[in-house]
C-alpha positions in Angstrom: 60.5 24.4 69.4 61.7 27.0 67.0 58.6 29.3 65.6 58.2 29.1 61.5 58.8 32.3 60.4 56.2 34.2 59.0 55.3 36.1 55.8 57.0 39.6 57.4 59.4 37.8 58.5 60.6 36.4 55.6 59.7 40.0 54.0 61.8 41.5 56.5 65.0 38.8 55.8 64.5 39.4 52.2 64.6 43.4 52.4 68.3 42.9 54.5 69.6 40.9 51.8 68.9 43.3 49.2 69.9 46.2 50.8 73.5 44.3 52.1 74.2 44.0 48.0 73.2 47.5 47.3 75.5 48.8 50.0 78.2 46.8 48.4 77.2 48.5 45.5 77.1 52.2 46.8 80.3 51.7 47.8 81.8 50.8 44.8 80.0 53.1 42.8 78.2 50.9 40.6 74.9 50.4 39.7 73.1 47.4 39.7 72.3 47.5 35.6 76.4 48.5 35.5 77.2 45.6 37.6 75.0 43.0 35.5 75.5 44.4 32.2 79.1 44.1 32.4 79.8 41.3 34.7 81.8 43.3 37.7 84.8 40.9 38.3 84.9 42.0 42.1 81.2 40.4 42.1 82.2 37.2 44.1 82.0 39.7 48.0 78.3 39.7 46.7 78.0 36.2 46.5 79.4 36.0 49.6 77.5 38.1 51.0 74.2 36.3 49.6 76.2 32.5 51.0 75.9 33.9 54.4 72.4 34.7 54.2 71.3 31.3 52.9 73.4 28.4 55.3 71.1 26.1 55.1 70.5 26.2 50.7 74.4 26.1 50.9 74.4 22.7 53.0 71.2 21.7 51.2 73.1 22.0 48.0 76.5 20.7 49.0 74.7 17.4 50.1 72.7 16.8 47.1 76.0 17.4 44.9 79.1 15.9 46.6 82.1 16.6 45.2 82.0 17.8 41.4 79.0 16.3 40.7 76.8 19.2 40.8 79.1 20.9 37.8 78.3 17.3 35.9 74.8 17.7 36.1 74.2 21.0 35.5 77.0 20.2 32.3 74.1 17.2 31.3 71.6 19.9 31.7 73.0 22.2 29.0 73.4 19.2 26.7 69.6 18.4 26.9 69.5 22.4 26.6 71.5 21.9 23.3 69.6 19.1 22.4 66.7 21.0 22.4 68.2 23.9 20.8 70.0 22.0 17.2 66.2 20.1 17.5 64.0 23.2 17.2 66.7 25.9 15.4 68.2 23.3 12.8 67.0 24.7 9.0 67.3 21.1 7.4 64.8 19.5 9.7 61.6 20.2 7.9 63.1 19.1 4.2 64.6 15.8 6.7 60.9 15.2 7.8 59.5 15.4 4.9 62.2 12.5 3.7 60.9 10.5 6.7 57.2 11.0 6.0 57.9 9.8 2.5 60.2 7.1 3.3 57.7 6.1 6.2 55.3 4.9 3.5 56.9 1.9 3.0 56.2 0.9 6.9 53.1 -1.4 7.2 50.9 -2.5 10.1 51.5 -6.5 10.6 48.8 -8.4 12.3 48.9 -11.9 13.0 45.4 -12.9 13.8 44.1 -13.6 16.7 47.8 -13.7 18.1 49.8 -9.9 18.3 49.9 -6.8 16.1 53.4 -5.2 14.7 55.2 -3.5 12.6 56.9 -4.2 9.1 58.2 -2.1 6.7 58.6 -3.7 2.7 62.3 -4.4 1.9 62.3 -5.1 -1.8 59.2 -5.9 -4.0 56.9 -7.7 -2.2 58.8 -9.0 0.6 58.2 -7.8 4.4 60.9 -7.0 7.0 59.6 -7.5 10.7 60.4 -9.3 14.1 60.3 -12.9 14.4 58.8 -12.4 17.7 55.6 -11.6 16.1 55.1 -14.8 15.5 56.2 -16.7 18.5 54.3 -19.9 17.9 52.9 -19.7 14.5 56.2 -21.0 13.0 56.9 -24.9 12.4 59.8 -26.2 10.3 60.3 -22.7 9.2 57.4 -22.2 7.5 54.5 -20.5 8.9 51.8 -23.2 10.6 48.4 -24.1 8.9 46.0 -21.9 9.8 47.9 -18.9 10.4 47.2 -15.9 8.4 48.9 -12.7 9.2 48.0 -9.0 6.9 49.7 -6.1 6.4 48.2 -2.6 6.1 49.5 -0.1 4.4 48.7 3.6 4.5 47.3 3.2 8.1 47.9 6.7 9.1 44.3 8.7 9.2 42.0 8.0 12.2 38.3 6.4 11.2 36.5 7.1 9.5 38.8 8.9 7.1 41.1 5.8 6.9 41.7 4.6 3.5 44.2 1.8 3.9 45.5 -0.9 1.5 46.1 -4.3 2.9 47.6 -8.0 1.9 47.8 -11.1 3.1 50.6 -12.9 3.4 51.4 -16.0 1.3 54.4 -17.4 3.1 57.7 -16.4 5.2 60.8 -16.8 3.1 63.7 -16.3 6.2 63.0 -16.7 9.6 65.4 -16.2 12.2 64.3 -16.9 15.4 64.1 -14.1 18.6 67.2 -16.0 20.3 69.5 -15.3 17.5 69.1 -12.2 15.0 64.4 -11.6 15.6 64.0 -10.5 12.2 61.6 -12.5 9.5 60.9 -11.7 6.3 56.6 -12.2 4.3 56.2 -12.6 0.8 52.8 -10.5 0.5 50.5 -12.7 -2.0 49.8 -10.7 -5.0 46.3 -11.4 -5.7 45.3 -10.3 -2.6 42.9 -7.1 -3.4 41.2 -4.3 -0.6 37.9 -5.8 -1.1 36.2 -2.2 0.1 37.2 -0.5 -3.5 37.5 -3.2 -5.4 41.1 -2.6 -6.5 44.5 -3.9 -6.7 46.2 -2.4 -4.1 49.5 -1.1 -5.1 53.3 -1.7 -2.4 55.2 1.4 -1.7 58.9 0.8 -2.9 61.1 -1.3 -0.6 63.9 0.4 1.9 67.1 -2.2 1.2 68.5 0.2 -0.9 68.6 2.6 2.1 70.4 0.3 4.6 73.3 1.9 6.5 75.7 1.4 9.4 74.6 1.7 13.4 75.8 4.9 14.4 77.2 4.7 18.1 75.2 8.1 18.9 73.3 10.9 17.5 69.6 11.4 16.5 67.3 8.9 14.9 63.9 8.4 14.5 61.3 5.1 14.6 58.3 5.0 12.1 56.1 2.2 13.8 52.5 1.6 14.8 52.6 1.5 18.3 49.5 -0.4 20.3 48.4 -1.3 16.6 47.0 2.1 16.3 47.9 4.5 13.5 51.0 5.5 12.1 53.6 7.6 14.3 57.1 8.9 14.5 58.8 9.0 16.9 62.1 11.4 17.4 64.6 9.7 19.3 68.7 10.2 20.4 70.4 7.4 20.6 72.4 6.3 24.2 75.9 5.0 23.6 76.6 2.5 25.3 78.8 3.8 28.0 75.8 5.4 29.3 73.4 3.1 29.4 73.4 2.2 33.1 73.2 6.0 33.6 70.0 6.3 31.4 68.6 3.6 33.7 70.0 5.0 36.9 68.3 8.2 35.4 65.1 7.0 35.0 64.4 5.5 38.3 65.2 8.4 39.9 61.9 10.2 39.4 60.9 7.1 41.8 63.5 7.4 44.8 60.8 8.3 47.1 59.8 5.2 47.3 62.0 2.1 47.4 59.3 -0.9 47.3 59.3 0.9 43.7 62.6 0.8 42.7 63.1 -2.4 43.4 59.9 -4.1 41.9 61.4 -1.9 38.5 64.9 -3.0 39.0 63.8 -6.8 39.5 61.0 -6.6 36.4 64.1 -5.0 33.7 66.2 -7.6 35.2 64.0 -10.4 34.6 63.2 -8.8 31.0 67.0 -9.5 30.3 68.4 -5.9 30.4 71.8 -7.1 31.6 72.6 -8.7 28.2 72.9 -4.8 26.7 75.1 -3.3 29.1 78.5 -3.5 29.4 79.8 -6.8 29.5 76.1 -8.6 27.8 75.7 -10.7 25.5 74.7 -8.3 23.3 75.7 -5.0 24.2 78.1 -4.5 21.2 75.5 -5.7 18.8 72.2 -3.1 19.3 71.3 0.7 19.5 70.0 1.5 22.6 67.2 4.8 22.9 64.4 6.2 24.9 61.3 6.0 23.0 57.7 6.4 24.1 56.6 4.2 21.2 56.3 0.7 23.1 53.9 -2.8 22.2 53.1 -2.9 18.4 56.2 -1.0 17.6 58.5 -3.9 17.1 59.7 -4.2 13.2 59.9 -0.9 12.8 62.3 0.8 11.2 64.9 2.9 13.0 66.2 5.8 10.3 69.2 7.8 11.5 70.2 11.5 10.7 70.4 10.8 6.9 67.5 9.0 6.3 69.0 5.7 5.9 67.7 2.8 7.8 70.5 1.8 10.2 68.2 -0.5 12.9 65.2 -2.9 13.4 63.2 -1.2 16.4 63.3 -5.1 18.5 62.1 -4.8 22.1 61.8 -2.3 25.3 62.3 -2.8 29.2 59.0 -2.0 30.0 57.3 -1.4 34.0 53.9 -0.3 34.9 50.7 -1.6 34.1 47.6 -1.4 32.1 47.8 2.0 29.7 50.7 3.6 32.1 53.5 1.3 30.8 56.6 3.5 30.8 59.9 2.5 29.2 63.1 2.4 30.9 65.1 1.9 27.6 64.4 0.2 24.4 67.3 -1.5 21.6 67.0 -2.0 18.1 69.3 -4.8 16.2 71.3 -3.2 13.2 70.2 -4.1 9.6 73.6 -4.6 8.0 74.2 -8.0 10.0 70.7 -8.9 9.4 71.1 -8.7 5.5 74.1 -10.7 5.8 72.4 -13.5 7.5 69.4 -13.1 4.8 72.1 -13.5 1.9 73.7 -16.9 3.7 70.4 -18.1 4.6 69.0 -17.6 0.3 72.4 -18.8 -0.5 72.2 -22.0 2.2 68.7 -22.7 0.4 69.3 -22.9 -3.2 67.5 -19.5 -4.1 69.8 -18.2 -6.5 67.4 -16.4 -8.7 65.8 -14.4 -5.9 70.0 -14.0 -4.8 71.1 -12.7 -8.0 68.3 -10.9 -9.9 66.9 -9.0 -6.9 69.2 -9.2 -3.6 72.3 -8.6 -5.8 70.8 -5.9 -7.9 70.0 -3.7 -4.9 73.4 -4.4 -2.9 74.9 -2.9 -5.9 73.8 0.7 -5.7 74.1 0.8 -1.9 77.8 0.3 -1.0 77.5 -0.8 2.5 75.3 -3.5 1.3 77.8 -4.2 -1.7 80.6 -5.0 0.8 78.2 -7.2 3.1 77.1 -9.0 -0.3 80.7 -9.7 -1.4 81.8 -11.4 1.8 78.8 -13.8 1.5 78.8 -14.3 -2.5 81.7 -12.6 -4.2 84.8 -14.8 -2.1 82.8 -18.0 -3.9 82.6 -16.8 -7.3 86.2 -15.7 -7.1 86.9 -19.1 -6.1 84.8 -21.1 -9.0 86.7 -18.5 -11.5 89.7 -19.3 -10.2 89.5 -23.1 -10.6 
């Protein structure tokens, strides 16, 4: 049995090694501040020289890296490095925050009592953009069931008992869409509603429509939400394109590859959860944003605001593992707003509601030209059509 070296020992091998490099050193004539400060070109007989006196690192290393891969992850290492770096040195971050903070007061708390706690954010007026999912049950004939009552809270952001939030109750649901198609809904907040603790009218921030924008296919983005029902957060993300998405996942369950009875259970819980319809070759892998977030249950209908400020996704859902308070999140998708405002203008259109389609929907779509486009593909074709015949 070979003896494990001890502390002089390993003294001892560390003294040769550093007087090997100096002797290389001495020979040459160079310093070792010379030979750092201006990279010695003839440097690689050092590293040689240090090769020989580690064998097994060497083989340690060339079997954790075959190949090239050790140059691709140490390439994904300065990324995150640069990441960081843009994140913490860019001088239009704190004037972008303050955007966000102000923007994120049109995001609400949505509870649906006795069933679930969200997140909404007001679109136009009084009208409520959230998840269908929140109401998974409560919803009959498109209308909301008897019985049902669902709030919104606004302001939720201070912890108790400092909290000083506004909240309504919502009348009625105007569009539903259900979680198997586009998971979006949108609540008409009842206007006589009034915080009962001061007495007053309570007054709704402005609405976010105006601020729609395209999915970008990468970059950095950030979710206002209410995760766990709790108070208001935000939450920083960057978003994974799409080619990457198995990698992200692969990714994550390393930091389990100790144990395989792990992996698996994981593997077979995202599986179950459906995480095959967003990668490659899914159902709906062209049609969300995919992210790591640690903002999970309670988060859903939050808005998902990219570089710019404009709102570019509906935070929907999460592959989630673990259990009680430790749930971790192997990835999480949003649904991009632009094709649900399309399917809000067809579904007003389908049901007769012109005046809400022309005097509100219409007069937004105009300053917003993403929105202007979507609207005219819906609308505009028709009324070309009628002044045509």
């Amino acid at each position: 049995m070979q003896d494990t070296p001890g502390a002089s020992d390993i003294s001892q091998q560390r003294c040769e090694r550093e007087t090997a490099v100096l002797e290389v050193l001495q020979q040459r004539g160079t310093s070792v501040r010379a030979a750092v400060a201006n990279k010695d070109k003839n440097i690689a007989e050092i590293y040689q020289i240090l090769r020989e006196q580690y064998p097994d690192l060497k083989e340690l290393m060339e079997n954790r890296f075959p190949d090239d891969s050790y140059q691709k992850a140490l390439e994904l290492r300065r990324e995150d490095f640069r990441k960081i770096q843009r994140l913490f040195s860019h001088p239009a971050l704190i004037h972008r925050d303050r955007k966000l903070i102000k923007l994120g007061e049109s995001v609400c708390k949505v509870v649906v009592k006795d069933v679930c706690e969200g997140t909404g954010f007001v679109l136009f007026d009084n009208f409520i953009l959230t998840n269908a999912h929140l109401l998974k049950g409560c919803v009959e004939g498109g209308k909301l069931k008897e019985g049902i009552r669902v709030y919104v809270f606004f302001n939720y952001d201070d912890p108790e008992p400092h909290t000083k939030f506004d909240y309504f109750l919502i009348e009625r649901m105007l569009v539903y869409s259900s979680e198997d198609e586009l998971d979006y809904a949108i609540l008409e907040i009842n206007w006589q509603e009034y915080n009962q603790a001061t007495q007053t009218r309570n007054k709704v921030p402005p609405g976010l429509l105006q601020k729609f924008g395209p999915l970008p296919l990468s970059g950095e983005a950030c979710i206002v939400g209410h995760p766990a029902g709790g108070l208001k957060q935000m939450d920083s993300i960057y978003i994974i394109e799409k080619e990457k998405r198995e990698q992200a996942v692969h990714d994550h369950l390393q930091q389990y590859k100790d144990s395989i009875f792990t992996v698996y259970s994981i593997i077979h819980l995202i599986k179950k959860q459906g995480i095959e319809n967003i990668m490659i070759g899914g159902n709906k892998a062209d049609k969300v944003a995919t992210y790591n977030t640690s903002m999970y249950h309670g988060s859903s209908g939050s808005p998902v605001f990219d570089a710019h400020g404009q709102v570019c996704c509906l935070h929907t859902a999460g592959f989630l593992h673990g259990f009680l308070n430790h749930k971790k999140c192997v990835i999480a998708y949003a649904q991009p707003v632009l094709p649900i405002f399309k399917d809000i203008v067809s579904k007003l259109k389908e049901s007769g509601n012109n005046d809400l389609l022309r005097l509100r929907v219409e007069k937004e779509a105009k300053i917003n030209s993403y929105l202007k486009k979507v609207y005219d593909s819906v609308v505009g074709l028709e009324d070309e059509a009628m002044e045509t015949d």
